[in-house]
C-alpha positions in Angstrom: -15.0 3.0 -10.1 -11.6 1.6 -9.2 -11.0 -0.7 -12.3 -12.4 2.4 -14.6 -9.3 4.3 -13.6 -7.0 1.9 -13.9 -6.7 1.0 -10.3 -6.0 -1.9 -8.3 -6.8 -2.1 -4.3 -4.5 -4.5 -2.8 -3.4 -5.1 0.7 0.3 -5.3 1.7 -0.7 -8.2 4.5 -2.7 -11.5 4.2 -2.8 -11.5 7.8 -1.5 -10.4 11.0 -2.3 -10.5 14.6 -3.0 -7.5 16.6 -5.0 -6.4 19.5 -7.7 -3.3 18.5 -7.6 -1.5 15.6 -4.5 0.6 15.4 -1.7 -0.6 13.1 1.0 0.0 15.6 -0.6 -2.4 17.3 0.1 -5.1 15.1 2.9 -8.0 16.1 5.1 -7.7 13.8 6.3 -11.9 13.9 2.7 -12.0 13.1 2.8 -10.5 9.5 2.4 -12.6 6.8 2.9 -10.9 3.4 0.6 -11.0 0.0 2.5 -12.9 -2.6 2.6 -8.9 -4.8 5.8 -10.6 -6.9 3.2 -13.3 -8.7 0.7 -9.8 -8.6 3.3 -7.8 -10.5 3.9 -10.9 -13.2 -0.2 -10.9 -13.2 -0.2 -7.2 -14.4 2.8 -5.7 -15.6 0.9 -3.0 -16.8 1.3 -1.3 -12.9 3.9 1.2 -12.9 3.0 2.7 -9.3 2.3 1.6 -6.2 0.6 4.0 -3.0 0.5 3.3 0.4 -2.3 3.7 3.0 0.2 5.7 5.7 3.3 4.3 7.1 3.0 0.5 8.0 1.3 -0.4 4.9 4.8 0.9 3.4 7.3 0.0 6.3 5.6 -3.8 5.9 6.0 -3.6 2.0 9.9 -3.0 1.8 10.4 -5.3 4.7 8.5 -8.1 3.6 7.5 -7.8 -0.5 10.9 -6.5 -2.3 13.0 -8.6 -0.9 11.1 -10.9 -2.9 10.4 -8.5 -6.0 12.9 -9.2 -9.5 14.3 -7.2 -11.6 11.1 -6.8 -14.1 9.4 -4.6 -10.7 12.4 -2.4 -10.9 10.3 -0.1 -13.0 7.7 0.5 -10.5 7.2 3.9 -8.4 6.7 4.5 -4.8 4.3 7.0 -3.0 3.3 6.7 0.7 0.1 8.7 1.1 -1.5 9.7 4.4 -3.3 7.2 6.2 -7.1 7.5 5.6 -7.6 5.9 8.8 -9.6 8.0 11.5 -7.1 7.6 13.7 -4.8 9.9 11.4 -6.4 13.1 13.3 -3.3 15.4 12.2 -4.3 15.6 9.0 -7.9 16.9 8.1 -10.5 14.4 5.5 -9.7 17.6 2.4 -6.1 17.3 3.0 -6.3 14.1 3.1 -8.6 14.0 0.2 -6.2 16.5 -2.1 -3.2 14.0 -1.1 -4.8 11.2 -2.5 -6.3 12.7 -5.4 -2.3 12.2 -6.9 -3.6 8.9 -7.6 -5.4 10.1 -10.5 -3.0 11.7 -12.0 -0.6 9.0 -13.0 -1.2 7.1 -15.7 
């Protein structure tokens, strides 16, 4: 359903450490980024890029554009709420309607 609507799932980390489930849990010297530069050069047909919630996004400008040319400059940002469970302040429809943005870029 993904690839029919032009989407690509990828994860911000290859791998980290962290004890239970929570991503503020994660140990941070731990983090070791996916290589989303030779992504980008892959498919320069991606013009935006959404994050799960906060560390997925915190991790990507710390650790993936530093690395990112000139030829990613065109791409576009979007942090999303976190569709973890663990996100209680936001309800599954808000979440839902937030998300849905996803669709509506081309």
């Amino acid at each position: 359903m993904l690839k029919s609507h032009g989407i690509s799932l990828w994860d911000v980390m290859q791998s980290c450490e962290r004890r239970g489930s929570l991503d503020s849990a994660i140990e941070e010297s731990s983090i070791r980024p996916n290589k989303l530069a030779e992504f980008y050069a892959k498919h320069p047909g991606i013009t935006h890029v959404f994050f799960n919630g906060t560390k997925a996004e915190a991790a990507y400008r710390r650790y993936v554009m530093p690395q990112l040319e000139q030829s990613c400059a065109h791409l576009l940002y979007d942090r999303l709420p976190s569709t973890s469970p663990a996100n209680a302040s936001i309800s599954y429809p808000e979440k839902l309607q937030a998300w849905r943005k996803i669709l509506l870029n081309p």
